[in-house]
C-alpha positions as CSV (number, residue, x, y, z in Angstrom):
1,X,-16.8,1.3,-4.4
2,X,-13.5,1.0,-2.8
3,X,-14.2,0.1,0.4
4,X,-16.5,-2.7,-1.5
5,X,-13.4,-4.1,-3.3
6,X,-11.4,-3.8,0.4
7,X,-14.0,-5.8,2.4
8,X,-14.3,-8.7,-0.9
9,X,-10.6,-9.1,-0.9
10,X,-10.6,-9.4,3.0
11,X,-13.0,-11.6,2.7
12,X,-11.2,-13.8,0.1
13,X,-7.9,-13.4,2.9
14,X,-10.1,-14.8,5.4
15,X,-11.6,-17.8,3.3
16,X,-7.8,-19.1,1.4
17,X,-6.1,-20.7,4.7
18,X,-9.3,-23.0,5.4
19,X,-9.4,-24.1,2.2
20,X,-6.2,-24.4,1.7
21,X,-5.7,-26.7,4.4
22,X,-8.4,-29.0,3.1
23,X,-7.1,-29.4,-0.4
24,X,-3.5,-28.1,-0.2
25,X,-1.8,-30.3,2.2
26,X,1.6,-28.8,0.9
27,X,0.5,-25.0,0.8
28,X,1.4,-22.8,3.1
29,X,-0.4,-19.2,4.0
30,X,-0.1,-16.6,5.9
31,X,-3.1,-14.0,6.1
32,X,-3.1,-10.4,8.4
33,X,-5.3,-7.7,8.5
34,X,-3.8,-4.8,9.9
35,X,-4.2,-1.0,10.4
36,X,-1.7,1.9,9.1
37,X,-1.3,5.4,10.0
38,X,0.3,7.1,7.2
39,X,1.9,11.1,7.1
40,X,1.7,12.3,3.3
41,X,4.5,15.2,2.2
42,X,5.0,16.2,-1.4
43,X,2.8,17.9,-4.2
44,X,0.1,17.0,-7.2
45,X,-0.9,18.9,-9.7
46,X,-3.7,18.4,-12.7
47,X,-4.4,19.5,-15.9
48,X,-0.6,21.1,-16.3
49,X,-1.3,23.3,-13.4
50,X,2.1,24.0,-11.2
51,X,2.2,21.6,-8.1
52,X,0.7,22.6,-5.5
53,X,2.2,21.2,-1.7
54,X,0.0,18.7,-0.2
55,X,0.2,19.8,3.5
56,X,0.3,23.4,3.1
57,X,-2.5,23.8,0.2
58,X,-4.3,20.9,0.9
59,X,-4.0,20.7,4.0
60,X,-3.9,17.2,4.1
61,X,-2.4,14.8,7.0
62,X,-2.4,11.6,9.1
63,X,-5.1,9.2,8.6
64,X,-5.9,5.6,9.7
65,X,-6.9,3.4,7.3
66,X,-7.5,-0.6,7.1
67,X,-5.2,-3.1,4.8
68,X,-4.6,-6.6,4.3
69,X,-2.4,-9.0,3.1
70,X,-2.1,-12.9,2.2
71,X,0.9,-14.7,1.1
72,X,0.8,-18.3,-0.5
73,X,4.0,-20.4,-0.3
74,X,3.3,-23.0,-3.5
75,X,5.1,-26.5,-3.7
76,X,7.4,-27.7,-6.2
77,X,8.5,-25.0,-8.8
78,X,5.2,-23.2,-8.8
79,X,6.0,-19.5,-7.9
80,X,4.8,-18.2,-4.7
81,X,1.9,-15.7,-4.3
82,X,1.6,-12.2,-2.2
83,X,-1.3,-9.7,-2.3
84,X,-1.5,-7.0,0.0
85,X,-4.5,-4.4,-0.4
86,X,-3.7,-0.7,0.9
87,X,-7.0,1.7,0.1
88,X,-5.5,5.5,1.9
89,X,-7.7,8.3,1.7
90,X,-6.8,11.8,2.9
91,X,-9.4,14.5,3.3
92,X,-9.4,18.2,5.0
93,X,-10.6,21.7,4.6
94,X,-8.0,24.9,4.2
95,X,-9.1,28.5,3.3
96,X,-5.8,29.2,0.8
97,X,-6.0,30.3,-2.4
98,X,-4.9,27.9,-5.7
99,X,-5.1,26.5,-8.9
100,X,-6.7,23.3,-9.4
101,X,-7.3,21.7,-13.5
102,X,-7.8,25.6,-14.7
103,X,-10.3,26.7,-11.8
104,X,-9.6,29.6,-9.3
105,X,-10.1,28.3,-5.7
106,X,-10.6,31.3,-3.0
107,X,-10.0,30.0,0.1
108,X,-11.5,33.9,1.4
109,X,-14.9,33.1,-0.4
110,X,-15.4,30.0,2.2
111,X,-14.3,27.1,3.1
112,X,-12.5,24.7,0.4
113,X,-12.6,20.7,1.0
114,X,-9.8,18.8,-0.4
115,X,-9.0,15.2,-0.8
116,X,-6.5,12.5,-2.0
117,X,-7.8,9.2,-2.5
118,X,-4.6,6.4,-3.6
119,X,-5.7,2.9,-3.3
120,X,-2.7,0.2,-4.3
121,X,-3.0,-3.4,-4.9
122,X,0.3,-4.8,-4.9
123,X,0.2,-8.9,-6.0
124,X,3.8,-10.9,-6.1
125,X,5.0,-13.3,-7.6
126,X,8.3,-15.3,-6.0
127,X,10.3,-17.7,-5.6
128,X,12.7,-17.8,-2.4
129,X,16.4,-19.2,-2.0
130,X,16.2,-22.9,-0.7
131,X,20.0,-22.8,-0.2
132,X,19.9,-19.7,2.1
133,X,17.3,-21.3,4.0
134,X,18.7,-25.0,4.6
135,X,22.3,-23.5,5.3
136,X,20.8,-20.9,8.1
137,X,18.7,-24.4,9.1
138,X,15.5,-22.0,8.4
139,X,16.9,-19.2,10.3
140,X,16.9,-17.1,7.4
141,X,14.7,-16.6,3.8
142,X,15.2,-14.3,1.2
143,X,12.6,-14.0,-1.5
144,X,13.1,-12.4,-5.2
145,X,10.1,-12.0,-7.7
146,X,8.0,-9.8,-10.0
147,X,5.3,-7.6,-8.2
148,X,2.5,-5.7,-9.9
149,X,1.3,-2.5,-8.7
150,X,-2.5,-1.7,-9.5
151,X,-2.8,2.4,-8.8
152,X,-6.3,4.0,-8.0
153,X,-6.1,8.1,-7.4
154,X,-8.2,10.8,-7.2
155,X,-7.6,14.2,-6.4
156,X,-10.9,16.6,-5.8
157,X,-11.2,20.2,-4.9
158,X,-14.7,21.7,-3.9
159,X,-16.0,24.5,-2.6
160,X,-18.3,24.3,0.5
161,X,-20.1,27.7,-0.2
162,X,-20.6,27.2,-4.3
163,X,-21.1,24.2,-6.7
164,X,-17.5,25.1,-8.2
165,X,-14.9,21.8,-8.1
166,X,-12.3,20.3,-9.9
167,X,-11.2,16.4,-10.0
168,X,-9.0,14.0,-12.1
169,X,-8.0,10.8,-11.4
170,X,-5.7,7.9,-12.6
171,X,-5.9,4.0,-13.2
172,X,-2.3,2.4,-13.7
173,X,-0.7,-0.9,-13.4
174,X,3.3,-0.6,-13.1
175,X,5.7,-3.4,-13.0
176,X,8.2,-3.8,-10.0
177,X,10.7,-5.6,-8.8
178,X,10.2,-7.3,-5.2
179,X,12.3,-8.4,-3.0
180,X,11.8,-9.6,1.0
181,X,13.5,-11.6,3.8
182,X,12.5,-13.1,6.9
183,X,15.5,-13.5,10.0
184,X,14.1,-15.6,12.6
185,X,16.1,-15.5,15.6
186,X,14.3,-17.2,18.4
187,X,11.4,-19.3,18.2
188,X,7.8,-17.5,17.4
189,X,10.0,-13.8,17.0
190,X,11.0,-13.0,13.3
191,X,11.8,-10.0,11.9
192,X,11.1,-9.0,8.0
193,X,11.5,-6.3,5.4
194,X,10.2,-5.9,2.0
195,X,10.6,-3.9,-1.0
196,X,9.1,-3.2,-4.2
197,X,10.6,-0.6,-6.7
198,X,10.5,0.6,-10.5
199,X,11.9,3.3,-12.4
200,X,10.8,3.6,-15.8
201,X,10.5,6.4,-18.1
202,X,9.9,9.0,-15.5
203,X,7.8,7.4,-13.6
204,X,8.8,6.2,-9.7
205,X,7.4,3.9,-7.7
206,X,8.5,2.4,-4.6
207,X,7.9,0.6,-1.1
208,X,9.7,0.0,2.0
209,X,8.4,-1.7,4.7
210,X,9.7,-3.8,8.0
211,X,8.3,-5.5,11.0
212,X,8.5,-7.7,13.8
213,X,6.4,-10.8,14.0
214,X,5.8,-12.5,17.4
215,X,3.5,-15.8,17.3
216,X,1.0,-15.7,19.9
217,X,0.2,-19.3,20.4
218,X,-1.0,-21.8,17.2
219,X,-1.1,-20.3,14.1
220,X,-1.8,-16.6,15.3
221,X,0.4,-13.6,15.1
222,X,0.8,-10.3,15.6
223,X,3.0,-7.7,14.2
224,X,3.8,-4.3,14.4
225,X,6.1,-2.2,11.7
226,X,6.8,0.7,9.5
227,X,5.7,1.6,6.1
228,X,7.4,4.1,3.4
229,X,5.4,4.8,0.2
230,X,6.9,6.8,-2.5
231,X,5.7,8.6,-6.1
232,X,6.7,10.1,-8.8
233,X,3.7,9.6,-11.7
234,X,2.2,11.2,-14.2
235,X,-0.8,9.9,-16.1
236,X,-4.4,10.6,-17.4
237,X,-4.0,14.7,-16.4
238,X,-2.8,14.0,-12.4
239,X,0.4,14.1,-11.3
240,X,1.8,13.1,-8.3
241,X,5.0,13.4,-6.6
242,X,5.4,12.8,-3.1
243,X,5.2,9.8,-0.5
244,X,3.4,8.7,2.9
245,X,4.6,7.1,5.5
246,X,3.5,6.1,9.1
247,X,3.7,2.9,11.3
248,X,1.5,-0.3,11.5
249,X,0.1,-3.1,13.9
250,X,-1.7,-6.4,12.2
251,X,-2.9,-9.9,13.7
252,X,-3.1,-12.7,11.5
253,X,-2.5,-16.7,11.2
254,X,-0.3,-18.8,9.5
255,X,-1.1,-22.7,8.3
């Protein structure tokens, strides 16, 4: 079902900029699709169980994994639109030994597969500075907004050998603040970070992410960057608390 809701929203990513053009004369829109290669470190635990460490008990690491992204610069005083779709899913085997939501997991009796799955849909809303931008003569652009975080996890345990397994997942929508810039300091070579960041209650949530855009010729692009990812959340029985990180490479157009 994921990867459904991925390939939809690419979809939609691919469609905006023609139609935009046709109807929206004064829209502008920039659409990538891209691929990540994120590291996770930290812990999770369900059902009040004690943490247990990602890499060593789950044995989880690196994995490559699509995304996409689409921003919508809006005329007038209508705020400015950013969705970026990031579906991650990390999946091995280990033979230790641990407590998953109450059940005993040998890893002695046979093999035990484990897996993270943390999709994140993160749509902004912005506006940018207009003075920053006509005093750098469009040099540089900072943009301030409201982003919404839409959190998809699910932790399994299973045992190869047996039917015995153990999952619990979470479906959460957190607020955060977002914040991005743009420095272009030759023609068709910009470079641009973003963040996104709440703390509320004792929950965490935040991203860092960077890059460097050259234009290829006409509209297209391509980029290359890094990604930071960090949590700290507890809800509906999982808890997680730790962060993923790795670098990135897109292509994309802008109109």
């Amino acid at each position: 079902m994921g990867k459904i809701k991925f390939f939809i929203c690419m979809m939609l990513v691919l469609a905006v900029p023609s139609s935009a053009m046709g109807f929206l004369p004064l829209v502008d829109v920039e659409a990538a699709i891209g691929v990540h290669r994120p590291s996770p470190s930290g812990s999770l635990g369900a059902g009040g169980d004690p943490l247990l460490d990602i890499e060593d008990d789950f044995s989880l690491g690196s994995e490559t994994e699509w995304f996409g992204r689409l921003k919508v610069d809006m005329p007038f005083i209508i705020p400015n639109g950013y969705l970026w779709v990031n579906p991650v899913t990390f999946s091995s085997s280990t033979t230790d030994s641990f407590t998953f939501k109450g059940k005993e997991f040998d890893g002695r009796d046979g093999r035990i597969d484990t897996k993270l799955k943390l999709d994140h849909y993160d749509f902004a809303l912005y506006y940018s500075i207009p003075i920053l931008k006509r005093a750098t003569l469009d040099r540089l652009n900072v943009d301030a907004g409201l982003n919404f975080r839409y959190i998809d996890a699910r932790a399994r345990v299973s045992e190869s050998e047996s039917d015995r397994s153990a999952s619990e997942s979470m479906s959460i929508v957190i607020p955060q603040i977002y914040l991005g810039a743009q420095f272009q300091p030759v023609e068709r070579i910009s470079l641009e970070a973003e963040a996104r960041a709440i703390t509320y209650m004792g929950d965490r949530s935040y991203s860092l992410a960077g890059r460097v855009k050259a234009g290829v010729f006409g509209p297209l692009f391509v980029a290359g960057g890094y990604r930071y990812d960090d949590y700290d959340i507890e809800k509906g029985g999982l808890e997680l608390d730790f962060n993923f990180s790795g670098p990135f490479m897109e292509a994309g157009v802008t109109f």
